[in-house]
C-alpha positions as CSV (number, residue, x, y, z in Angstrom):
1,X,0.0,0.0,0.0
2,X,1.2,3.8,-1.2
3,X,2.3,6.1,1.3
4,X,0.4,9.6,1.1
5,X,1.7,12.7,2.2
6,X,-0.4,15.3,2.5
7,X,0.0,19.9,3.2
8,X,-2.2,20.5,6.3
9,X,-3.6,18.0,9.1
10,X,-6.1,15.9,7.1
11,X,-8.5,15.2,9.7
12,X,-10.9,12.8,8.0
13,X,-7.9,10.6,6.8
14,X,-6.5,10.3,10.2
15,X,-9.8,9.9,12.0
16,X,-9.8,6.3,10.1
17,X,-6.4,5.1,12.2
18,X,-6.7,3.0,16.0
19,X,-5.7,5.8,18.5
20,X,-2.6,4.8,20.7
21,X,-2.6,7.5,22.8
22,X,-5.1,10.6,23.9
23,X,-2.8,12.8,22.1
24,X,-3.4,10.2,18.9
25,X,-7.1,11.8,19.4
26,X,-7.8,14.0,15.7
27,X,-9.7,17.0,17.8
28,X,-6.5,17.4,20.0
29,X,-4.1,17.3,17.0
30,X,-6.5,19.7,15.0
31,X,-7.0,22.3,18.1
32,X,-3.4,21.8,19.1
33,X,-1.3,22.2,15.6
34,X,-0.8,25.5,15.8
35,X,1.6,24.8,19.0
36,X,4.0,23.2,16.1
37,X,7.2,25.1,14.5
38,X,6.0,24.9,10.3
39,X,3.8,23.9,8.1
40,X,1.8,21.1,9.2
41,X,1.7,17.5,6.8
42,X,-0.2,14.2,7.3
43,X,1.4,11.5,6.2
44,X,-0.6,8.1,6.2
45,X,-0.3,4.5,4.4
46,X,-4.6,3.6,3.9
47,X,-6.2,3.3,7.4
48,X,-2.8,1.2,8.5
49,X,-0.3,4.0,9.8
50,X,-0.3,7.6,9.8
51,X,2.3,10.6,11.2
52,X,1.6,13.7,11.8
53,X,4.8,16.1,10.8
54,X,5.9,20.0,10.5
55,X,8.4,21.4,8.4
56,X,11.0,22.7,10.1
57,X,13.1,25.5,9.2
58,X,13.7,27.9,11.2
59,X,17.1,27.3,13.7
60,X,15.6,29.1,15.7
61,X,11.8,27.3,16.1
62,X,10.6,25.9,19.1
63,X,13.7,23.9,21.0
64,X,11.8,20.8,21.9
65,X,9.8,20.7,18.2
66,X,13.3,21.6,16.1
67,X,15.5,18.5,15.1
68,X,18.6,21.3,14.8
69,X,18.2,22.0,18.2
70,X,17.9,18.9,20.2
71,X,20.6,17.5,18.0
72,X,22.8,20.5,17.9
73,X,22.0,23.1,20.7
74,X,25.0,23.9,23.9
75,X,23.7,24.0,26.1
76,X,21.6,20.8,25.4
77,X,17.8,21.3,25.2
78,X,17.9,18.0,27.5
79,X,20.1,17.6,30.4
80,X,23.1,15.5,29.8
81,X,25.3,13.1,32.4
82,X,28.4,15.3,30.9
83,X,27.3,18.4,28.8
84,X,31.2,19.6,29.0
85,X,32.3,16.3,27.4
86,X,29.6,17.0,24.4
87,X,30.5,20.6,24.2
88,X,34.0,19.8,23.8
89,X,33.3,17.3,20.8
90,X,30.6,19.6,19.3
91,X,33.7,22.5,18.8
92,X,35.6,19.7,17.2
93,X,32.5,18.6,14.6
94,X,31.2,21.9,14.0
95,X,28.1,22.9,12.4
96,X,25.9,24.4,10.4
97,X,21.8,24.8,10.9
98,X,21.5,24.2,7.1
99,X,23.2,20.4,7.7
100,X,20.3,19.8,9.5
101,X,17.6,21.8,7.8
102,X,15.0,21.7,6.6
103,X,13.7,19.0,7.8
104,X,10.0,17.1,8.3
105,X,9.4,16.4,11.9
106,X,6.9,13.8,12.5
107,X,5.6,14.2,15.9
108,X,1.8,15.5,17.4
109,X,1.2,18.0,19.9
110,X,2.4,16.4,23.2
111,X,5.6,15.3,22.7
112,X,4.8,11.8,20.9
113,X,6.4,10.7,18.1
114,X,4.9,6.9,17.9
115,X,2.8,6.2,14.8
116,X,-1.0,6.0,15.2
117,X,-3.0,3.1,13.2
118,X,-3.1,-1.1,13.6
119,X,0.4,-1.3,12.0
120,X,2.0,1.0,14.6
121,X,3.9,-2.0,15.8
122,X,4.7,-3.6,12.4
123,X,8.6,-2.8,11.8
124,X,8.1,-3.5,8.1
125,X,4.8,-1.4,7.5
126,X,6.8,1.6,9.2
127,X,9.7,1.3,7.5
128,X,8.3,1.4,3.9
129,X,6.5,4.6,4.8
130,X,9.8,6.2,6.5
131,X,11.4,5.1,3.3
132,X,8.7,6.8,0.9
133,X,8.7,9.6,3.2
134,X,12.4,10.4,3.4
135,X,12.2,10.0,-0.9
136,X,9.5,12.5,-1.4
137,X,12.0,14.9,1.7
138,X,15.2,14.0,-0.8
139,X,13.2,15.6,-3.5
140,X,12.0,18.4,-1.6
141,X,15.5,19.5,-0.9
142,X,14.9,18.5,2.9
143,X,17.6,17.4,5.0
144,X,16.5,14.6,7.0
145,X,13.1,13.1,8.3
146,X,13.0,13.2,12.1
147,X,10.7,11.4,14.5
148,X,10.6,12.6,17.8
149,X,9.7,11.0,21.1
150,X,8.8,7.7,20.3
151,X,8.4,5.1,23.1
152,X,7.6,1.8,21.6
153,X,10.8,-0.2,19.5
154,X,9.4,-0.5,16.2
155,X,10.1,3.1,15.1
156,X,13.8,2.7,15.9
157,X,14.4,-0.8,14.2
158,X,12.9,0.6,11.0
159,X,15.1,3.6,10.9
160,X,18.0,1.3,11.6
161,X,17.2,-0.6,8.7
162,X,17.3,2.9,6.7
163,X,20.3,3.4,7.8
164,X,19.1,6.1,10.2
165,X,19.7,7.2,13.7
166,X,18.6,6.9,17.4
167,X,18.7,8.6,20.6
168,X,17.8,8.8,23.8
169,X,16.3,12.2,25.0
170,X,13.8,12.6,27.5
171,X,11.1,10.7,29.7
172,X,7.2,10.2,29.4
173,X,6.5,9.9,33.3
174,X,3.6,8.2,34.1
175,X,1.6,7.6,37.7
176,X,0.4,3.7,37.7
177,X,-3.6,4.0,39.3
178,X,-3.1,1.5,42.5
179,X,-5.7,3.4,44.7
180,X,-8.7,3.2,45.9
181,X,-8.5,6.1,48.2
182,X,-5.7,8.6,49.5
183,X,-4.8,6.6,52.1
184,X,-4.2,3.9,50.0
185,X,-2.4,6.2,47.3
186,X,0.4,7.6,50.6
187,X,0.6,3.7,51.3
188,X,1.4,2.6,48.2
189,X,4.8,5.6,48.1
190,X,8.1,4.4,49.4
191,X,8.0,5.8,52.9
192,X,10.5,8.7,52.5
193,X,8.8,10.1,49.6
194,X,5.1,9.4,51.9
195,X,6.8,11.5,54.2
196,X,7.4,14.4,51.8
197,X,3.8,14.0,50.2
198,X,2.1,14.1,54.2
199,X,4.3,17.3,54.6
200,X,2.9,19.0,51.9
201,X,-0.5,18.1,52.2
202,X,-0.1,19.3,55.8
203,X,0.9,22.3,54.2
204,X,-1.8,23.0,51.6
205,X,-4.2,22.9,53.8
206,X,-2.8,25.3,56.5
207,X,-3.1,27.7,53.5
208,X,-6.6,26.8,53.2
209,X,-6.6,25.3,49.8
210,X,-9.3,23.6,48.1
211,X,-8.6,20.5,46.1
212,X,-11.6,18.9,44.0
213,X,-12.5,18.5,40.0
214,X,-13.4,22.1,38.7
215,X,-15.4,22.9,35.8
216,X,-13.6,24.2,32.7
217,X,-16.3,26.6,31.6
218,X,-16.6,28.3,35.0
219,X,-13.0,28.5,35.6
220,X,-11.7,29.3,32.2
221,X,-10.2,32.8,33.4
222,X,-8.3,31.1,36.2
223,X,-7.3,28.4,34.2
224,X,-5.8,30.7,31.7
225,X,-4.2,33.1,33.9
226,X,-2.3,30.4,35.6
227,X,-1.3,29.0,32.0
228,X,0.3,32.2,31.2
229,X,2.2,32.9,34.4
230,X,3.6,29.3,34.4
231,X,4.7,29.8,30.8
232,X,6.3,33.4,31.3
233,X,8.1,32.1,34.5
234,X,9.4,29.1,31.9
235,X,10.5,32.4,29.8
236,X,8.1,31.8,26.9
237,X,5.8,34.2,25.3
238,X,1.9,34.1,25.4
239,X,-0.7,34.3,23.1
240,X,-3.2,35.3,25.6
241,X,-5.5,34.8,22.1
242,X,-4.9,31.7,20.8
243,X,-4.8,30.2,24.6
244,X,-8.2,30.7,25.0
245,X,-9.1,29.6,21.4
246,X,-7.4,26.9,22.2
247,X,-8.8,25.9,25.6
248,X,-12.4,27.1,24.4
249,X,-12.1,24.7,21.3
250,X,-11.1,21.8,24.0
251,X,-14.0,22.1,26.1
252,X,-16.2,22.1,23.1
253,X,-14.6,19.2,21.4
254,X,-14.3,16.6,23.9
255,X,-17.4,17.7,26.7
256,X,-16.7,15.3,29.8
257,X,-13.8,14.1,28.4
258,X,-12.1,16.8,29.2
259,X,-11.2,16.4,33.3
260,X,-9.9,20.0,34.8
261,X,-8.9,19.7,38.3
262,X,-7.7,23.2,40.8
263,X,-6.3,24.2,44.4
264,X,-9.3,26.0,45.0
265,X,-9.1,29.2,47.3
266,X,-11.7,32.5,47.8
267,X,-13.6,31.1,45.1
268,X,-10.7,31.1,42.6
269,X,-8.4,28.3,41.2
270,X,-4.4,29.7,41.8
271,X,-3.2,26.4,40.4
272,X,-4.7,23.7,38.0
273,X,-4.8,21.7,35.2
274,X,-6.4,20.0,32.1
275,X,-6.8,16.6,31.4
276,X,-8.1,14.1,28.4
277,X,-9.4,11.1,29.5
278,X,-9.4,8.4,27.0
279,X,-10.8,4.8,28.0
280,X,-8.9,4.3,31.3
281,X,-6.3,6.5,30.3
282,X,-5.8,10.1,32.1
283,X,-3.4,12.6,29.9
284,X,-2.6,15.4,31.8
285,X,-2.5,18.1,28.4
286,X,-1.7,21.5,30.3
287,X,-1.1,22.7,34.2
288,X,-0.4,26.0,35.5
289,X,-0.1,28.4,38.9
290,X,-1.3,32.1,39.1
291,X,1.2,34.7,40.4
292,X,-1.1,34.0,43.6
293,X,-0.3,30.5,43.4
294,X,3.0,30.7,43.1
295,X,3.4,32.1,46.5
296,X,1.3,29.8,48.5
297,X,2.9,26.4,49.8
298,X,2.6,23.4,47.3
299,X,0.0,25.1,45.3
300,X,1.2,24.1,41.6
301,X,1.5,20.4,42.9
302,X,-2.2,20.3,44.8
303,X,-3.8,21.5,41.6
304,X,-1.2,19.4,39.2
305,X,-0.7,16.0,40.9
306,X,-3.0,15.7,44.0
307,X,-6.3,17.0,42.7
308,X,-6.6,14.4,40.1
309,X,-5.0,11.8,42.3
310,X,-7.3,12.2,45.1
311,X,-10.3,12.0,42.6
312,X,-8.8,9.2,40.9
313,X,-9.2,5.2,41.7
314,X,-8.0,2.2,40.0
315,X,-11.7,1.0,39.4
316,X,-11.7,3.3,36.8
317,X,-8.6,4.7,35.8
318,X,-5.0,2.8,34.8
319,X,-3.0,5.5,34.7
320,X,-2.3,9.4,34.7
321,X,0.3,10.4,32.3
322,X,2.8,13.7,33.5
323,X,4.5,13.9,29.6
324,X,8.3,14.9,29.7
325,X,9.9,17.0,31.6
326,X,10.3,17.2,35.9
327,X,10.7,14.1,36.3
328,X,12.2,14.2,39.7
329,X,8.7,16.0,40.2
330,X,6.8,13.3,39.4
331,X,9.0,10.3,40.4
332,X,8.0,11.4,44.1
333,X,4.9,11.2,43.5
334,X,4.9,7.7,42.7
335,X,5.9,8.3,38.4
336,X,7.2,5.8,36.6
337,X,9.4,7.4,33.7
338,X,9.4,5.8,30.0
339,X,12.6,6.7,28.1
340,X,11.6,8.5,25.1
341,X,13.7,8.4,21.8
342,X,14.6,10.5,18.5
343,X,15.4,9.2,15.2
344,X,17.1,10.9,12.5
345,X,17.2,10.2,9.0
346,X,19.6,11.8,6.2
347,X,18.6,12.7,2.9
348,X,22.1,11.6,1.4
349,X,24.4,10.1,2.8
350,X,26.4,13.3,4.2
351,X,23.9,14.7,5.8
352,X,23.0,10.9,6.9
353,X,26.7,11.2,8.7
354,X,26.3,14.1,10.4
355,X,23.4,13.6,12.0
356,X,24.9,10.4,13.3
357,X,27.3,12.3,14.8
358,X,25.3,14.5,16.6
359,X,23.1,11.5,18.1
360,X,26.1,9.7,19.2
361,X,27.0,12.7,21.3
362,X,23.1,12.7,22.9
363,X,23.5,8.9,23.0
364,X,27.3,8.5,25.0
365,X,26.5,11.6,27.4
366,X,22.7,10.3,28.3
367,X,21.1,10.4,31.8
C-alpha cells in the first residue's frame, strides 16, 4: 500500500487510524497544531499508519519541536550526564543549521512521536513509509526526516534498517492507578517520599486550599491566567488569544472528556490543570499556577498531581500520564518514567553522517 503525504492535518484521513494515545485523538491534534514550529503535513499509508509532521526550518523554532536544536544546541535542550564532554566534541564537529535543515518532523502535539494506526507495531509497515517519506524529503531538498519521542521499539528498528539514527532524549512519566482512596495512594509511596507527600498536604491545607474536579467553563479565566504565568516564569511568550481559542475549542470538542482539576481558594483556582481522558487512560494536556499560586505552599502540585490523584481510583482509571519534563517531580509522587527516543534520518548520505554524529554525542553523554 502507497504512502500519502499530504500539506495541512487531514482530519478525515487520520480519524480512520486506531488511536494509541489521547494525544493520537484527531480534535486534539487539530486544536493543538498550531503549538507546532511549520507547516503542518499528514502522512498516512490507507487506514494502517499515519504521522503527523511540520516542516521545520527555522534554527531558531521551538527547542523541543526543532530536530537542529535537540541534536545541535549547547547547552543541550535535554540535560546530559556530561554536557562539557559533548561541548568539547561539538567544537571539534562543528556545524551548520543548514546540515540539518530543513527538515519534516513527525511528531503530534504532546511530545509523541509513535505512529497511530493497527500497523504501529509492524517494523516492516513503518519502515516502507519512512522510506517513501524520506524519498518525497530528498526531493523536496529537505535534509532529514525526524521522528521525535517515540516510546515503543518498532520506530527505531525501521530507521535502523534505513540506515538512520537513534537517541535517547527525554522521559514520558507516568503515575500507575493503584488506589482506591488517599490513604491507600500515601501507602502505596516508598515511605520517605510518603513522608514528603504528608508534609505537603499538611501544608496546603494550613493555607486553606481547596482540592476537588473544577469545571472548565466556570474556571476558564483562572485556568488561563495560571497557564500564562507558568509559561512566562518558563520564559516563553503568550498568546493570551490563541490560549483561550485553544482551551475554548477543547472544552467544546471533547465535553466530559475533558477532566480539569484546581487548588481551589476564595472562590478562585491559583493552580490547575487540564486533562483528556481516554478509556482508562488520564493525559494530563496542560497545568499552571497564578502569580497568587505561586506564593502559596505546594500550590502548583495540589492542583497538578494531588487534585486528580485524590479523585482518581484504580476502578476506573489505569493510569495518569505527566508527559516529559520534571521528572524528579513526578517520580515522588509515585511516576514511573518511560525513556523517550529520537530518530534521524539523512537525505544523502552526508547529511545521513552528520546527524549520526550529533546523536552519538546525545547517545554516550545520556542520563
Amino acid at each position: 500500500m502507497s504512502t500519502d503525504i499530504g500539506v495541512g492535518f487531514d482530519q478525515d484521513r487520520w480519524s480512520r487510524l486506531a488511536l494509541g494515545s489521547p494525544l493520537h485523538d484527531p480534535e486534539w491534534i487539530a486544536i493543538m497544531m498550531s503549538r507546532l514550529p511549520g507547516k503542518p503535513y499528514t502522512v498516512t499509508v490507507g487506514d494502517e499508519l499515519g504521522f503527523v509532521g511540520v516542516l521545520v526550518d527555522d534554527p531558531e523554532a521551538y527547542e523541543a519541536y526543532n530536530p537542529y536544536a535537540i541534536l545541535w544546541r549547547d547547552p543541550p535542550v535535554f540535560d546530559l550526564t556530561n554536557p562539557d564532554g559533548r561541548r568539547d566534541k561539538l567544537a571539534e564537529l562543528g556545524h551548520l543549521p543548514e546540515w540539518t535543515l530543513p527538515a519534516l518532523a513527525l511528531v503530534v502535539p504532546g511530545y509523541l512521536g509513535d505512529p497511530a494506526g493497527k500497523a504501529a507495531t509492524d517494523v516492516a509497515v513503518i519502515g516502507d513509509c519512512l522510506n517513501d517519506v524520506t524519498r518525497w524529503a530528498r526531493d523536496k531538498g529537505l535534509r532529514g526526516v525526524h521522528v521525535l519521542y517515540t516510546e515503543g521499539e518498532a520506530v527505531g528498528e525501521a530507521v535502523a534498517k534505513l540506515g538512520g539514527s537513534t537517541y535517547p532524549t527525554t522521559s514520558r512519566t507516568v503515575i500507575p492507578v493503584w488506589w482506591a482512596d488517599w490513604d491507600g495512594y500515601l501507602l502505596g509511596l516508598q515511605p520517605k517520599r510518603r513522608r514528603e507527600i504528608e508534609r505537603q498536604a499538611r501544608r496546603i491545607a494550613e493555607a486553606g486550599l481547596e482540592l476537588r474536579r473544577i469545571d472548565p467553563v466556570e474556571f476558564t479565566d483562572d485556568i488561563l491566567a495560571g497557564r500564562a504565568a507558568l509559561l512566562t516564569r518558563y520564559g516563553q511568550t503568550v498568546d493570551p488569544v490563541a490560549e483561550r481559542t485553544r482551551l475554548t475549542r477543547l472544552i467544546q470538542a471533547f465535553g466530559d472528556r475533558l477532566q480539569c482539576y484546581g487548588a481551589l481558594i476564595d472562590g478562585h483556582a491559583v493552580a490547575s490543570c487540564v486533562g483528556l481522558r481516554h478509556d482508562r487512560k488520564l493525559q494530563i494536556l496542560m497545568s499552571g499556577a497564578t502569580d497568587r499560586g505561586h506564593e502559596l505552599p505546594f500550590a502548583h502540585f495540589a492542583g497538578t498531581f494531588y487534585a486528580p490523584i485524590q479523585d482518581a481510583d484504580r476502578a476506573g482509571l489505569d493510569e495518569i500520564d505527566y508527559g516529559i519534563g520534571h521528572s524528579a517531580g513526578k517520580i515522588l509522587r509515585g511516576g514511573k518514567p518511560r525513556t523517550l527516543s529520537c530518530h534521524a534520518i539523512g537525505t544523502d548520505p552526508v547529511a545521513a553522517r552528520r546527524l549520526a554524529a550529533a546523536a552519538r554525542l546525545l547517545t554516550s553523554h545520556a542520563c
